[in-house]
Every structure is written in C-alpha cells, then in structure tokens.
C-alpha positions as CSV (number, residue, x, y, z in Angstrom):
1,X,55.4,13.1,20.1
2,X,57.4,14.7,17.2
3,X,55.9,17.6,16.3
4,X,58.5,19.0,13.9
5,X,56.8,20.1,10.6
6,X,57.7,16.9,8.6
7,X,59.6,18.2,5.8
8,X,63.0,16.9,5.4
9,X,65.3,17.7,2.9
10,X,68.8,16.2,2.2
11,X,72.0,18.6,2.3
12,X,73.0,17.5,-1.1
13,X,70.0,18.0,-2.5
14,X,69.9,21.7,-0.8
15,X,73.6,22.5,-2.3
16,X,72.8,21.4,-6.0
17,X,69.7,23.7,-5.8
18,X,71.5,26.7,-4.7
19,X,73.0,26.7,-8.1
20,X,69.7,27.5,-9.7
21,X,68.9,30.4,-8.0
22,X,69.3,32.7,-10.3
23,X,67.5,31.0,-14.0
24,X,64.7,30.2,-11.6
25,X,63.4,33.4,-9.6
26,X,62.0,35.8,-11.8
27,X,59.7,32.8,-12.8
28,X,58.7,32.1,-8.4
29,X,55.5,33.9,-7.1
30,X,56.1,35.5,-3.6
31,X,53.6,34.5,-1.0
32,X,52.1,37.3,1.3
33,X,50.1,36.3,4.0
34,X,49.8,39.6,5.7
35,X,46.9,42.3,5.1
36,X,48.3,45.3,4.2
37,X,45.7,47.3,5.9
38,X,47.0,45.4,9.4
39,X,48.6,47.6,11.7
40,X,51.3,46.5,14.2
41,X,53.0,49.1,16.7
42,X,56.5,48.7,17.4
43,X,57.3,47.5,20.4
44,X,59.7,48.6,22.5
45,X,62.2,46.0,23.7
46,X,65.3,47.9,24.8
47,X,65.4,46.4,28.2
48,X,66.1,43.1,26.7
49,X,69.5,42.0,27.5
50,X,69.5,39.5,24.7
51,X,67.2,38.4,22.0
52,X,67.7,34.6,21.6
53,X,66.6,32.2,19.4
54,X,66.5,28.7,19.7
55,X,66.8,26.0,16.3
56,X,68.1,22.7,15.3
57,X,70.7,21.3,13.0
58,X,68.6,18.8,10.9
59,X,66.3,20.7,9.1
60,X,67.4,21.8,5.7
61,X,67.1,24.4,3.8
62,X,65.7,25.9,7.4
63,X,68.3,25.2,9.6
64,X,71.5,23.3,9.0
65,X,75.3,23.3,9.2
66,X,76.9,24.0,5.7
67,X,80.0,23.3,4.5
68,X,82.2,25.6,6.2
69,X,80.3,24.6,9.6
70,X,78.5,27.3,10.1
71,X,74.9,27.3,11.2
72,X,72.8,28.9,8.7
73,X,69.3,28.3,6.6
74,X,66.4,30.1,5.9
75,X,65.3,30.6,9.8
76,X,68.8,31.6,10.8
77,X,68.4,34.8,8.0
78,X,64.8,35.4,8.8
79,X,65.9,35.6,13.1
80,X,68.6,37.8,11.8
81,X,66.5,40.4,9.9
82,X,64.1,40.1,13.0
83,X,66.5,41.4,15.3
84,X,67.4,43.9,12.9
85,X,64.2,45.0,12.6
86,X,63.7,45.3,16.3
87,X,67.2,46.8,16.5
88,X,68.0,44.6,18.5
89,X,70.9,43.0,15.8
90,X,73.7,43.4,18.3
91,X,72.1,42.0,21.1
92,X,71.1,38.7,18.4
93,X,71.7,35.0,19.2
94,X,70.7,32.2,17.4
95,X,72.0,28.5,19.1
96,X,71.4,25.4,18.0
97,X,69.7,22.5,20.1
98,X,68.8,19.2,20.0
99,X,65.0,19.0,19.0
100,X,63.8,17.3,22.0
101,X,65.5,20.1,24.4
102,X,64.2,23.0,22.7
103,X,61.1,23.3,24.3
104,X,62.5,22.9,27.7
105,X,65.2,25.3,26.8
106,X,62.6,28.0,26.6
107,X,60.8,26.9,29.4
108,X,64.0,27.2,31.8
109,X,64.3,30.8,30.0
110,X,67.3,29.8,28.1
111,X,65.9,31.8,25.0
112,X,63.2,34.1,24.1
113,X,61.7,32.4,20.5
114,X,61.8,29.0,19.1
115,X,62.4,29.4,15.2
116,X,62.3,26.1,14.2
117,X,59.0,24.4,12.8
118,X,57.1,23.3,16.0
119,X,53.7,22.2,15.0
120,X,50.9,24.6,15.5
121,X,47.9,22.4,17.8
122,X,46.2,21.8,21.1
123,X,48.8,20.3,22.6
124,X,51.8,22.8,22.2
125,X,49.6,25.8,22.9
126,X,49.1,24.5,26.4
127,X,52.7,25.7,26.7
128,X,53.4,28.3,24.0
129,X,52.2,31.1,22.4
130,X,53.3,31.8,18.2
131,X,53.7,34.7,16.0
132,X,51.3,34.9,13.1
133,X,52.3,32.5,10.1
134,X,55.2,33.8,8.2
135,X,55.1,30.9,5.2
136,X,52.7,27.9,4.4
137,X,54.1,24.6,2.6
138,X,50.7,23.7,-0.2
139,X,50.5,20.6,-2.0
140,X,51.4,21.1,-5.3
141,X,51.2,18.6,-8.5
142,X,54.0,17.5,-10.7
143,X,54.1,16.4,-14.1
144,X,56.4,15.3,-16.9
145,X,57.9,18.0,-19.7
146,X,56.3,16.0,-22.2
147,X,53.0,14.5,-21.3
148,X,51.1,17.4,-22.4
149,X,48.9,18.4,-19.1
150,X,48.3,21.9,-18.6
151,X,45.8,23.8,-16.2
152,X,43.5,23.5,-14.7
153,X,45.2,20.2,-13.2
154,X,41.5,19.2,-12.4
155,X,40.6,18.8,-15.9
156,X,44.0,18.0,-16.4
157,X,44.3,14.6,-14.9
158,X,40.9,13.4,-16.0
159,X,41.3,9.5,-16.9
160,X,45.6,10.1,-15.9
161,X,46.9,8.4,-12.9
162,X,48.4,10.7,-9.8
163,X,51.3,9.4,-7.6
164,X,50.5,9.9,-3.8
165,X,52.5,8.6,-0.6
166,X,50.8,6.0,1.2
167,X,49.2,7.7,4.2
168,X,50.0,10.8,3.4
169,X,48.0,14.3,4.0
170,X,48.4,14.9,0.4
171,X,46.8,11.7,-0.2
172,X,44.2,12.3,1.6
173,X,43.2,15.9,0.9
174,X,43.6,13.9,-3.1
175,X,41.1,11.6,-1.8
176,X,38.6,14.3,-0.7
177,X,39.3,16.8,-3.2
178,X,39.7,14.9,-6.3
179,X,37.7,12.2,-5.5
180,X,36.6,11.2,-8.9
181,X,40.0,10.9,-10.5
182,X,42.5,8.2,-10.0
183,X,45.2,7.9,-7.2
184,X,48.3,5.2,-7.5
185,X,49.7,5.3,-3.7
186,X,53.4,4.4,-3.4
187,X,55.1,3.5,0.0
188,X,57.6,6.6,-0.6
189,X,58.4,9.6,-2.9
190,X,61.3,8.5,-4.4
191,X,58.8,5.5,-5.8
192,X,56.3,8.1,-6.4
193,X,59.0,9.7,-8.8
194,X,60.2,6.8,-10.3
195,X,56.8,6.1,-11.6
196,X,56.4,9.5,-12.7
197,X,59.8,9.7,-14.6
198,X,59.2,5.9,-16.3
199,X,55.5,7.0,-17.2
200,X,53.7,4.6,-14.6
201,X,51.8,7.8,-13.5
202,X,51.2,11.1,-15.2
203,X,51.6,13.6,-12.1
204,X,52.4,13.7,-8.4
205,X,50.8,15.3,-5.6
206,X,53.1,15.9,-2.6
207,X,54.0,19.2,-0.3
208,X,55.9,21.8,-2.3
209,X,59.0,22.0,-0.6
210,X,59.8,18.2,-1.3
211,X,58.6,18.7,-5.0
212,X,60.4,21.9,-5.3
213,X,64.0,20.3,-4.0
214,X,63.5,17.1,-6.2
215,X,62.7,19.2,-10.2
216,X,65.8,21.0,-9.4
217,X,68.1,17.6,-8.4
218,X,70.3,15.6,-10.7
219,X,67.6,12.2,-9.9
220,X,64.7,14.0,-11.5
221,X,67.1,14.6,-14.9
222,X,65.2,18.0,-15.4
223,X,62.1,15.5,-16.4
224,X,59.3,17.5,-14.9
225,X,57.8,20.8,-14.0
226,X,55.1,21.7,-11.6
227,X,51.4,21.8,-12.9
228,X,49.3,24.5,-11.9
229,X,49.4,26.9,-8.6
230,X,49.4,25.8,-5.1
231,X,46.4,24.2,-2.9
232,X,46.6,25.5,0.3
233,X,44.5,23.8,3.3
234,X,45.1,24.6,7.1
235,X,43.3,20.9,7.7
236,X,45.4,19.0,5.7
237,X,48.4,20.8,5.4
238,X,48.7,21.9,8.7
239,X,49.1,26.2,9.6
240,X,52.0,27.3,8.7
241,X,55.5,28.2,10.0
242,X,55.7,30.5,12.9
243,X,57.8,31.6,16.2
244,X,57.4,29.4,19.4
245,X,57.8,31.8,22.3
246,X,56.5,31.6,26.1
247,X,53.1,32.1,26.8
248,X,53.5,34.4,29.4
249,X,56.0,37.2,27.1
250,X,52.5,38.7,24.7
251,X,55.5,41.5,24.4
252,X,57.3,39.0,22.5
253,X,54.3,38.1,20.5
254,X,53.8,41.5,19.7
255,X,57.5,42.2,18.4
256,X,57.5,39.4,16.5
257,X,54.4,40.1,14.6
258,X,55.5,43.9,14.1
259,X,59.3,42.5,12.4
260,X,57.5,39.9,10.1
261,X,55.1,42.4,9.2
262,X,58.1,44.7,8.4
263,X,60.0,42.5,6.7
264,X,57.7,41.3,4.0
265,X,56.7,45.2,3.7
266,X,60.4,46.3,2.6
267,X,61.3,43.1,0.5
268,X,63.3,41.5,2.9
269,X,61.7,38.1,3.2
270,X,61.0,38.3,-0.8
271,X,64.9,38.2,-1.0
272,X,65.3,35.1,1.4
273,X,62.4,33.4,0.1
274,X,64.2,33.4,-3.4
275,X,67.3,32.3,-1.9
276,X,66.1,29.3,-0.3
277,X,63.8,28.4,-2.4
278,X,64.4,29.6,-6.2
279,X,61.8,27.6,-7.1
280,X,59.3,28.7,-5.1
281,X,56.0,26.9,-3.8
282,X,53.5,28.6,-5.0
C-alpha cells in the first residue's frame, strides 16, 4: 500500500515557480500550528553518533534532485535546520532511498527519522512513532481574474459551477460541505483547469500545493488567482506532514518536537516555507 502523501509536482513546474519568489511572499500567510504557550525541553542527544534522515527523490518541491544533482527540497532544509537546532549539524545526514525501502531502512537502524511524507494512520503507527505536524496541505478554491467571485467563496459560487477531480477527497469534503452548490467532476486536474481557463466552470477545488504550483506555471497563462483562505480537515485532508521515526526512540520524538518548535519560534521555517512555496497555501 502507498502511503506517500499524494502530492506530486513536476520539476519543471517547481523551477518556473522558483522565479516568483520574491513578487509573491509578502502577499503568503505563514501557517503556525504550534501553541505558543507549549513547552518542550531540549533534549540531550550528544551520545548520538549520527543523526540520519531518510527521503526520496520523487517528491518535489520536498525532496528532489535539481539541476546540478544535488539532493535538495523543502525536507532536505527543514532536516538541516533540525540538526542545527539540536547541534547536532556536523553529525547531519540526509540519504536518499527508494520509497518502498525506507521503512525497512529504519527498521534495520539504517537511520534515525524518515522525513519524507509517510501517511499518518492505523497501519503505519503499528510500526512508527511521528513528530507533531509541522505543515498541513488544505483545499483551497481557484477562480478566474475576471469572473468577478470574491469571498466568502460560499456565497461566492452560489448558481456557478466548481471543477473537482473524480474521486477525489476534495470532491468529497465539496460534496459534504457544499452540498447545495454545484460540482462538475473531471477525470484529472489538468481537465479541471482547462474548464476553468475556457469558462466551462467558474472555480476549482483541489489541495493547495497542486493549485499553488499550477497559478504560478506558464499553462495557467496567469489566468487565475485563489478565492478565499484555506479549508483545513484532518478527515478529508489527511493530518499533516510529520517525522517517521522508530517507536521504541520517544528520545527521538522528543527532539524532534523541541527543533520544530524552535524553528518556527525564530523564523526559520517562515523563511523555507516562502522559498518553497512563494505562494503559500493558506
């Protein structure tokens, strides 16, 4: 069973983003979901010979080899700044894996922390234990520059027509929530868009990062923007991003915690969160 958060972004798509980094990110919200009042203590892990984290290739703008071919992404950084935060940097290793070894890996203590979107449920907590979320993907609605639909994107789409994928979550957390308004379902996203940029449909509902990748393409021709803020459902939507680690390390657990705690405290995971993602998703 693939339990890889599925969210797949292409390379190219990831490159010609990069370039809008800068017009876009004093417009992007910064999600925080840590309580400020939440105390962690840091934990001491000087005996640790190593601090390694395990990750894939194929997983833009996470994990993925870039031009120069050189492993980097947004959970490359974020390990990085963990270790740093543990100070632990010089002792840091990141490898790359095949997805279908990377649980083994950890099992045969070939690593100390998978960083690289395993699901969250029943059946990988038999075997793992996870960090507390460090980012959720929402659904979020997009519309075209020019059909005039402005929040609240409930009243908004009243008697309008929304894209969803066929079998999606997103189509069906639009079927429970926004039961009463009107749902086209196409067999992909790209058809989804299509509609959307020809005027078939007056929005799209899909998950953020998707959404966020395509406005900021050359296909979308700088047609569309997002409507609204974020809906955010752990049912739906699944719960979250976190770190994979062995169930029997809660030492682990607990320096995790402590370094993402840090990090969003000092700005450090605002700064990659607007370089991977300029548009935000929230």
């Amino acid at each position: 069973m693939n339990i890889k958060t599925p969210i797949k972004i292409s390379l190219l798509t990831l490159l010609i983003l990069s370039s809008s980094i800068l017009s876009y990110a004093q417009e992007v919200k910064i999600p925080n979901f840590w309580d400020k009042n939440e105390r962690f203590g840091k934990p001491e892990v000087s005996t640790l010979p190593r601090m390694r984290f395990l990750t894939t290739t194929d997983f833009p703008p996470f994990n993925f080899i870039d031009r120069k071919k050189r492993l980097t992404g947004f959970h490359v950084d974020l390990a990085r700044a963990i270790c740093e935060e543990l100070d632990v940097l010089n002792r840091c290793q990141i490898q790359a894996l095949p997805w279908e070894e990377l649980q083994e890996a950890l099992a045969k203590g070939e690593g100390e922390a998978i960083i690289a979107g395993l699901a969250i449920n029943q059946e990988t907590r038999k075997e793992l234990d996870f960090s507390r979320a460090y980012l959720h993907i929402p659904g979020r609605f997009i519309t075209r520059k020019d059909a005039g639909l402005a929040p609240p994107v409930y009243d908004a789409i009243f008697k309008k027509k929304t894209g969803v994928v066929k079998d999606s979550a997103h189509a069906a957390y639009f079927e429970k929530v926004f039961a009463n308004r009107t749902a086209e379902v196409f067999d992909t996203k790209e058809a989804a868009f299509a509609a959307l940029q020809k005027g078939d449909v007056d929005a799209v509902f899909s998950d953020a990062l998707s959404l966020s990748f395509w406005l900021s393409s050359t296909p979308s021709k700088d047609c569309c923007i997002f409507l609204d803020e974020a809906f955010k459902s752990t049912y739906y939507f699944g719960n979250g991003l976190s770190i994979a680690l062995p169930n029997n390390r809660p030492e682990l657990v607990e320096a995790m915690n402590f370094a993402l705690k840090e990090i969003n405290q000092n700005g450090k995971f605002a700064e990659l969160y607007l370089r991977y993602f300029p548009l935000g998703l929230y």
